[in-house]
C-alpha positions in Angstrom: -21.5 -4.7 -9.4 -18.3 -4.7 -7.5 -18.1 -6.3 -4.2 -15.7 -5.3 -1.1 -15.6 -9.1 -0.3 -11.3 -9.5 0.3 -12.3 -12.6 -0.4 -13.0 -12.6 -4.0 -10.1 -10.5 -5.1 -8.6 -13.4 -7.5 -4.9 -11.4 -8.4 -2.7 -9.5 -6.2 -2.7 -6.8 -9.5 -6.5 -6.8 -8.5 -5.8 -6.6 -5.0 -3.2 -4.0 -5.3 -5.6 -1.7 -7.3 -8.3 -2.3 -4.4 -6.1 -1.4 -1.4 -5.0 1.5 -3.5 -8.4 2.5 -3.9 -9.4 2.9 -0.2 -6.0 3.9 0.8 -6.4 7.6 1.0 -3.4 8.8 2.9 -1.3 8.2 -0.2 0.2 10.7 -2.4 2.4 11.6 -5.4 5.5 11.4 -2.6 4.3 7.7 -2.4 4.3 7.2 -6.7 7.3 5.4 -6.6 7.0 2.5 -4.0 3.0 2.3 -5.4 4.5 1.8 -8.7 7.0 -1.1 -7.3 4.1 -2.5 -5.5 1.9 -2.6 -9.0 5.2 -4.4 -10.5 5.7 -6.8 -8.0 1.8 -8.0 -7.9 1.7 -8.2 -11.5 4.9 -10.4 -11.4 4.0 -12.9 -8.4 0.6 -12.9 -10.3 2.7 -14.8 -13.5 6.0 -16.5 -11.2 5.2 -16.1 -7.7 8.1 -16.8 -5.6 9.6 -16.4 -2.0 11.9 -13.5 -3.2 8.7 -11.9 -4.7 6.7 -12.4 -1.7 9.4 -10.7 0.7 9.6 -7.4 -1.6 5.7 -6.8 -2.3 5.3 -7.2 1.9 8.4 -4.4 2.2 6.2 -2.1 0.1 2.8 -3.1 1.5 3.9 -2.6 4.8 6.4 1.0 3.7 2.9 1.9 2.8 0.8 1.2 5.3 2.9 3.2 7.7 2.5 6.3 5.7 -0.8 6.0 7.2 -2.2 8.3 10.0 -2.9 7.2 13.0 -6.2 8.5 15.0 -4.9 7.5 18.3 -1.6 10.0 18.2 -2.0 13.0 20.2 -1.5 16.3 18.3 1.6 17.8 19.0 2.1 21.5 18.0 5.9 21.6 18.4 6.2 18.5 15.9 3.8 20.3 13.6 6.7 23.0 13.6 9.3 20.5 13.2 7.7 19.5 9.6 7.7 22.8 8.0 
């Protein structure tokens, strides 16, 4: 039985593969940068290192702004602007 416990997620490939799996809001438009991600966990997860570290935040964090937010108004005119 799998567990949601962040606490028990013992490789950042595992981790990786849970935040994908709640993280909804992503796309095919996303593929590359979830594909970097994947490659960067599964390196720091054999030589972790500060270099490492800096590029799987970048994606994490390219990521995690893709994300809606529930607190921004709806605006018609941008709507228009995305077409």
């Amino acid at each position: 039985m799998e567990t949601n416990d962040p606490h028990e997620t013992t490789t950042h490939a595992e981790a990786v593969s849970r935040f994908l799996a709640t993280a909804d809001w992503l796309d095919d438009s996303h593929l590359p940068s979830i594909m970097a991600l994947r490659g960067i966990a599964a390196q720091l997860d054999r030589e972790p290192s500060p270099a490492l570290w800096a590029q799987f935040g970048l994606y994490h964090r390219s990521l995690m702004k893709a994300k809606p937010s529930d607190d921004a108004p709806f605006n018609p005119y941008e709507e228009l602007l995305r077409r």
